[in-house]
N, C-alpha and C positions, 0 to 999 in steps of 0.2 A: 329145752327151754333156755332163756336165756336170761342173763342179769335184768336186762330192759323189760323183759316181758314179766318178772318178777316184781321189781319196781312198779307198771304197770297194777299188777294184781294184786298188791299191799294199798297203791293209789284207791280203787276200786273198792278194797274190804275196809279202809278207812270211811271214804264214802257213805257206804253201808250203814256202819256203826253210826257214821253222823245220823243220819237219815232214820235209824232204828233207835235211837238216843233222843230225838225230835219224836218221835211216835210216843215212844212209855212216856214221856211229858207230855203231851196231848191225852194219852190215857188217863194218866195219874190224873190230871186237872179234872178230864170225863168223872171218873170217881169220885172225889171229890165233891164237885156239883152234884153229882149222883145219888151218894150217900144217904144226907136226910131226905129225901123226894120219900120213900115208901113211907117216912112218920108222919110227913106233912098229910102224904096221903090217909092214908088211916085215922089221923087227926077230925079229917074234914069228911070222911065217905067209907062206913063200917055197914057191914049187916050181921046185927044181933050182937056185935063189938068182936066179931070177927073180922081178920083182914080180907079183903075182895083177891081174886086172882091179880088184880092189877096191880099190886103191892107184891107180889109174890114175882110176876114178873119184871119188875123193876128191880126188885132185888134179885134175884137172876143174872138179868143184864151187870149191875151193878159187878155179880161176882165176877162174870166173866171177862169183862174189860180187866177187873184186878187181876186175873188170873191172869190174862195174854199179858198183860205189862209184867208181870212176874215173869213167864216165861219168857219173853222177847231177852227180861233183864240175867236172866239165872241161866239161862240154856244157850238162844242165841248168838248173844254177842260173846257170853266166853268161848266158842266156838269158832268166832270171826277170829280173834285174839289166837288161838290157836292155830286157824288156819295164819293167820299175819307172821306168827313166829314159821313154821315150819315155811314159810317162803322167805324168811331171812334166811332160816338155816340152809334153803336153797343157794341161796345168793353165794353165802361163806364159800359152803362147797364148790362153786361155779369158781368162783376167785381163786380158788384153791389149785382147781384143775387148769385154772388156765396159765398162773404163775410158774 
């Protein structure tokens, strides 16, 4: 491997992070909006002042969009982050060996 292709693939996991940093904020936002939908619903469309499936899957949806942007934010990118570092410490070492 080389300094360049290193450089490269810090460019690339940068990238990424933007790109996965742009999504949890398209999520969040999703959420958000999301959130009062099941009261609105239940508000306007009960049976017997029970909530319908349809509120149950919206809050579903609801959770799972939080969840992935939880995940994307908690798991993925401090893994980018990681891998970014260990391709610095590539680089050092590369500079090392070639001095």
């Amino acid at each position: 491997m080389s300094i360049n292709s290193c450089y490269e693939a810090i460019g690339r996991y940068n990238a990424l992070k933007v790109s996965l940093s742009n999504v949890v904020g398209q999520l969040n936002s999703a959420h958000s909006k999301l959130s009062p939908v099941p009261g609105t619903i239940l508000s306007a469309y009960s049976v017997n002042d029970n909530k319908t499936p349809i509120v149950g899957r919206v809050e579903a949806l609801d959770k799972d969009i939080a969840d992935t942007a939880s995940y994307i934010t908690k798991t993925i990118i401090p893994a980018i982050d990681r891998a970014i570092s260990q391709k610095r410490k590539e680089i050092i070492q590369l500079q090392q060996e070639g001095s």
